[in-house]
C-alpha atoms as one frame of an Amber mdcrd trajectory, in Angstrom:
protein
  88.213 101.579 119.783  90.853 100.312 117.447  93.223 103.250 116.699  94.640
 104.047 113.405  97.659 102.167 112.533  98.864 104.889 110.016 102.464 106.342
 111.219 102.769 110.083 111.580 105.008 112.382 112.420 106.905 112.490 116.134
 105.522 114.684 119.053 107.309 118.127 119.079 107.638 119.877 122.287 104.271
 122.011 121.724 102.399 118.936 121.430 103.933 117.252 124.542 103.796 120.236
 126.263  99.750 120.501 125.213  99.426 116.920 126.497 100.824 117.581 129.656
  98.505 120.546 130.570  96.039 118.090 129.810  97.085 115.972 132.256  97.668
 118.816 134.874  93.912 119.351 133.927  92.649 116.163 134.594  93.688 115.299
 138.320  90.625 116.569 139.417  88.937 113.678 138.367  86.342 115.726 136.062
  85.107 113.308 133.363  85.520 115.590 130.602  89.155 116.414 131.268  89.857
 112.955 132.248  88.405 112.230 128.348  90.367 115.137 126.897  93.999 113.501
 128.303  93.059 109.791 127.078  91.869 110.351 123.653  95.191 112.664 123.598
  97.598 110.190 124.368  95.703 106.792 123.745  97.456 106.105 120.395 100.658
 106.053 121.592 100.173 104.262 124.777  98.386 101.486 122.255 101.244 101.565
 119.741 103.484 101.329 122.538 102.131  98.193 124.153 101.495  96.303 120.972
 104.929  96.771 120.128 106.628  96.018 122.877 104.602  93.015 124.079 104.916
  91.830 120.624 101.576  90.978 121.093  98.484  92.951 119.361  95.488  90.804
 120.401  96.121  91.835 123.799  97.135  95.777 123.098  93.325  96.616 123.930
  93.670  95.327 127.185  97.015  96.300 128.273  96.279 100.126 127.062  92.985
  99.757 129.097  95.132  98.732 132.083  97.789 101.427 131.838  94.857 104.290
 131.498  93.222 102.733 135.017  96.857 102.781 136.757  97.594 106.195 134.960
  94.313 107.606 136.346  94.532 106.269 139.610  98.103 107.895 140.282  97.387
 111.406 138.288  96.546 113.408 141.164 100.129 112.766 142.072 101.462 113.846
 138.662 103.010 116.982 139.111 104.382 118.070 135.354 108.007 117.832 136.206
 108.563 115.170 132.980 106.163 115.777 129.945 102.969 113.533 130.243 103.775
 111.441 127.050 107.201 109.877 128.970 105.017 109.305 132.657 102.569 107.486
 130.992 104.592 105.274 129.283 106.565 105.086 131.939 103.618 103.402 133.661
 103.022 101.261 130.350 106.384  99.777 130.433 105.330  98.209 133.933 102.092
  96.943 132.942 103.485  95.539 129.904 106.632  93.689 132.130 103.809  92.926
 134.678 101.549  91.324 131.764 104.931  89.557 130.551 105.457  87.716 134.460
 102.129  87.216 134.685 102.190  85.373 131.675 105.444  83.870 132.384 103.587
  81.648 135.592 101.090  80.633 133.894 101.218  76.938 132.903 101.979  76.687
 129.149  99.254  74.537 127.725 100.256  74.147 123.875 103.360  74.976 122.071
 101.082  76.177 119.408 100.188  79.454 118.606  96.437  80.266 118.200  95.207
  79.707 114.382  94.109  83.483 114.456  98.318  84.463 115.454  99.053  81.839
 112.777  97.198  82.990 110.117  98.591  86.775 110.488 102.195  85.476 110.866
 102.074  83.306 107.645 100.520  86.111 105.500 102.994  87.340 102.551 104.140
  91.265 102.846 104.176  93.355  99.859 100.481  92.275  99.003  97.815  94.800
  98.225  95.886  94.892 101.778  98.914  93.972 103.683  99.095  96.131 106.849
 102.506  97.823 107.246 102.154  98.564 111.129 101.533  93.952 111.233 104.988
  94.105 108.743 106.406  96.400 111.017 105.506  94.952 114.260 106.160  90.838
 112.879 110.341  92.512 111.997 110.029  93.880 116.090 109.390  90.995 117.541
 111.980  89.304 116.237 114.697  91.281 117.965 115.438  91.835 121.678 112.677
  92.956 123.766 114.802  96.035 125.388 116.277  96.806 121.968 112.586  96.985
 120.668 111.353  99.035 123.823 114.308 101.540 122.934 113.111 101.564 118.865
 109.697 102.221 119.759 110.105 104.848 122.395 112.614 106.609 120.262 112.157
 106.337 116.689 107.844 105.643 116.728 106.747 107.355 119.679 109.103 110.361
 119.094 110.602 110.692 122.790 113.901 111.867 122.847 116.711 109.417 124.011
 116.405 111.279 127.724 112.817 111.024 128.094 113.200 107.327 126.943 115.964
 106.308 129.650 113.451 107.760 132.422 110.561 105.527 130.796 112.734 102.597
 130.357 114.499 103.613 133.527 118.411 103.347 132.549 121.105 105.087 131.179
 120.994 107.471 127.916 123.905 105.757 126.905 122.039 102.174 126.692 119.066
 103.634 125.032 120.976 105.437 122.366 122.875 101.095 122.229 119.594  99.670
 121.960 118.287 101.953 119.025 121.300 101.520 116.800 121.197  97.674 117.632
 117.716  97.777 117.306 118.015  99.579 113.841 121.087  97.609 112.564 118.834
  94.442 112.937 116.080  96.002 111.314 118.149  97.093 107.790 119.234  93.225
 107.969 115.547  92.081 108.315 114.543  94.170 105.781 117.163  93.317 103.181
 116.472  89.186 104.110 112.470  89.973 103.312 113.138  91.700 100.076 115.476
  88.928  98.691 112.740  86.787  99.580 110.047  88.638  98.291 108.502  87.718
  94.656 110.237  90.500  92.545 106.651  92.053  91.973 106.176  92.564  95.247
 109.416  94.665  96.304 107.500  98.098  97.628 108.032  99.364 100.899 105.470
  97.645 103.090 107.393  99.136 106.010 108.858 102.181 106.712 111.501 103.162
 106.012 114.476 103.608 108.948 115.290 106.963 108.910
């Protein structure tokens, strides 16, 4: 299933409070439960990955991966942090797991594949033109634990406590690596519009609020 890439509004504390009793729910195993907690929190762990692997052909995969670790460990998840920040928690390893894996393989080509090509060449501010690819092509250009901080914080909605557990470090370095994050972003964004054809100068991406 390919989620929606629409943005919407950040988690409030009833919602991450609903998906954690989901989660409570769940550790017995029982299929339905188990189905309730991963449609529940599927989007974000997706959103999550492709963003912070910079890498969207494989988000499938590395949200399938994160749901079989998550499972496996949930009888041992006890509620004491909301479900939203354990799970991604858990993604941030698989992703940095993916990343080392990838990291000893042998490089064969210094190419990208055409299908990576193609997506990265396409102009913004066209009719068609997906704001969450705009969005996540501007990401990947900054730091990976600046971007990790940005998506945690300002797309996933976790506050700058629950993101340090997740990220595991200080609140103080999260709350560095958003404004960073952010500061680069406002400069990326001003570069593409002086680029862009003047007819094309709409928000494509949004905005950094």
């Amino acid at each position: 299933m390919t989620p929606a890439r629409n943005f919407r509004p950040r988690p409030d504390a009833a919602d991450d409070a609903a998906t954690t009793r989901l989660a409570l729910a769940a550790r017995d195993g029982e299929p339905a439960k188990v189905e309730l907690f991963v449609r529940a929190l599927h989007r974000d762990v997706w959103r999550y990955v492709a963003y912070v692997s910079a890498d969207r052909q494989a988000a499938d995969d590395l949200t399938q991966e994160v749901f079989l670790r998550a499972l496996a460990a949930l009888p041992r998840f006890a509620g004491r942090s909301s479900a939203r920040a354990w799970l991604l928690s858990i993604a941030r390893r698989t992703v940095v797991d993916s990343l080392r894996h990838a990291a000893a393989r042998p490089r064969l080509s210094d190419l990208d594949d055409w299908q990576t090509a193609a997506e990265r060449s396409q102009p913004q501010g066209l009719p068609g033109f997906d704001e969450g690819v705009a969005l996540a092509e501007l990401l990947a250009s900054i730091p990976a634990e600046r971007r990790e901080a940005f998506v945690l914080t300002q797309l996933l909605g976790l506050s700058y406590l629950e993101a340090a557990k997740a990220a595991d470090c200080p609140v103080g370095t999260v709350r560095s690596r958003v404004a960073r994050a952010r500061s680069a972003l406002v400069s990326l964004l001003r570069d593409v519009e002086t680029a862009a054809p003047v007819g094309h100068r709409t928000g494509t991406v949004p905005a950094l609020a």
